[in-house]
N, C-alpha and C positions, 0 to 999 in steps of 0.2 A: 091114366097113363103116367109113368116115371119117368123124370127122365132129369139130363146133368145139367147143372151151371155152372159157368166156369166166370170167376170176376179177377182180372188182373190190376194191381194199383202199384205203379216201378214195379220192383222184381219181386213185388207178394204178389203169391197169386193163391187163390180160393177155388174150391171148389165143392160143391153142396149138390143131394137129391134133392128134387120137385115133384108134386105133381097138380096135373091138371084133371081137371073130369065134366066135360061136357054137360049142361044143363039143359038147353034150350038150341036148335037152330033151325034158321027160317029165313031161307034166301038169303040175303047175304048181311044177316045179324048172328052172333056165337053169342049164348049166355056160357059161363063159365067158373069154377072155383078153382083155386089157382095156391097152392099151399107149398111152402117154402120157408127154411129156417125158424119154424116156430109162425109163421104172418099167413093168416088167410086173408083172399083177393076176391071178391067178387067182380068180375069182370065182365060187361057187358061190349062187344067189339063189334064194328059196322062201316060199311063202305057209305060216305055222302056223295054228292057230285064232285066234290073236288080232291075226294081219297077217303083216307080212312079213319077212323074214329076211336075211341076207349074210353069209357066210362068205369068206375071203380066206385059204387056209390057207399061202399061201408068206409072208403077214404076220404069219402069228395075230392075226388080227383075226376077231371077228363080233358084230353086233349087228344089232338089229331097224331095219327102213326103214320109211318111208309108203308111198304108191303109187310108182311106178319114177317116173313124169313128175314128182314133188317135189321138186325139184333144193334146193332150198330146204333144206328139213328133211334131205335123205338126206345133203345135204355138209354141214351144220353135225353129225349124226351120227356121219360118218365122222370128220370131223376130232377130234374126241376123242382116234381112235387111228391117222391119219394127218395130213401135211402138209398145208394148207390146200390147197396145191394138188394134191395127189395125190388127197383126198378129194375137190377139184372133176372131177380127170379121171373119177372111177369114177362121181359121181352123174349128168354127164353120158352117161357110156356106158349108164346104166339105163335111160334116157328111151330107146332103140335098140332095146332085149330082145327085144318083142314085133315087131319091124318083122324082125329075124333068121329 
């Protein structure tokens, strides 16, 4: 599935195709490939007891998300331990998950 990202920083604003494609799901775990600007994501994403989860093991990356539609919160998350814009391509591809 294709779809937009939109990254504003002041009054530049970007905006780039994605897409995502469904690998694996199983209750409430998404496998996933996640391909934006040239960077693929393998992403593994999962509800714990206390919320929600993201692994990226081709990044070593993983931390806890809000709801997948939180674009907000999940890319200022991500970007901690990726590229502003690499963590905008993956938090828009979450908002996708459930439509897979």
């Amino acid at each position: 599935m294709e779809y937009t990202c939109i990254y504003q920083s002041g009054n530049r604003k970007q905006a780039w195709q994605s897409e995502i494609r469904l690998l694996h799901q199983d209750g409430c775990s998404f496998e996933a490939e996640i391909n934006g600007r040239g960077t693929y994501f393998h992403v593994i994403v999962g509800k714990h007891r206390y919320g929600n989860y993201i692994c990226i093991p081709n990044h070593d990356i993983g931390c806890e998300l809000s709801d997948y539609s939180d674009i907000f919160w999940n890319r200022e998350r991500l970007s901690q331990h990726l590229k502003k814009v690499d963590a905008t391509t993956v938090a828009y591809g979450l908002v996708h998950l459930k439509e897979l």
